[in-house]
N, C-alpha and C positions, 0 to 999 in steps of 0.2 A: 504494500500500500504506500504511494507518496502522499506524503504532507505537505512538499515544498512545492512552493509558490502563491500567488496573493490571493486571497478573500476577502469580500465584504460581509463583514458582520453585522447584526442588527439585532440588540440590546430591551428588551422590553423590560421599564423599569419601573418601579411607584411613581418615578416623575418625568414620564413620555418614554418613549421610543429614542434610544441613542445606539447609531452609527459608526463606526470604526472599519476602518483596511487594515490587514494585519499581512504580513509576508513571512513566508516563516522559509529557512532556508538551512541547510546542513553547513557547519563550521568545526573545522578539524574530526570531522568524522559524528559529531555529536547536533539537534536541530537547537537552531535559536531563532530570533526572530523580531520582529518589531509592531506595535500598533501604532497607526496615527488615525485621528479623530479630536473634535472640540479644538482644532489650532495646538496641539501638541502630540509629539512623538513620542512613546515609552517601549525601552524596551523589553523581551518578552523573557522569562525566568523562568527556571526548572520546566524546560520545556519535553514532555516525554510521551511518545507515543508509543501506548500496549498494545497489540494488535488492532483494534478500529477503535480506540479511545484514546484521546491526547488531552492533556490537559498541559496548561501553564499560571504564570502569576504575575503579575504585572499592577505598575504604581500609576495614580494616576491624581494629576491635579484638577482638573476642571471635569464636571460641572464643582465638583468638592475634591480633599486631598483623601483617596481612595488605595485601599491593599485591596485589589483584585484574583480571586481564585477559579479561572475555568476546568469545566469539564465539558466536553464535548462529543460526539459517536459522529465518526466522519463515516458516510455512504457513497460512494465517489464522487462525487466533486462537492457534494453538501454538507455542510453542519448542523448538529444540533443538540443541545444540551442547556447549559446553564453559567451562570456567575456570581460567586457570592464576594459580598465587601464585608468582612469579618461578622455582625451580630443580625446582619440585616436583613430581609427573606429573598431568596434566590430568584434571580433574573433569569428570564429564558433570552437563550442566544438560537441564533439561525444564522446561516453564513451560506455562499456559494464563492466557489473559485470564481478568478476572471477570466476569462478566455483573449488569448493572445488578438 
């Protein structure tokens, strides 16, 4: 299964629907990756894929200053799963690769 390459994520939160692209790519053998989204770039942490679940973690300042924790079940080219910001109730994620 590949992980790498870009997807748009879409965040359904207590306060709206928020957006992000994420690229996630292999470095020294190992995946890392990036999200931008709200005018800032973070990037992606303990990033690891078990057979069709990857999950990572990632910091974020805007809409608020956020510890982000995904899970996700990739289906070929879609995502879908969730995000929790430490005590607060989990966000459903969706995502689709881009296509070149």
């Amino acid at each position: 299964m590949t992980v790498e390459g870009t997807r748009d994520l879409t965040m359904s939160t207590p306060i709206g629907e928020i957006t992000a692209v994420t690229e996630f790519r292999r470095e020294h053998g190992a995946l890392a990756g990036t999200a931008s989204g709200a005018g800032e770039e973070a990037q992606l942490g303990d990033v690891v894929l078990d057979g069709d679940r990857l999950t990572w973690k990632q910091s974020i300042t805007r809409p608020m200053r956020l510890n982000l924790t995904f899970a996700v079940t990739i289906d070929g080219d879609t995502l879908t799963g969730t995000s929790r910001a430490g005590r607060l109730p989990a966000a459903k994620v969706t995502g689709a690769r881009r296509t070149p």
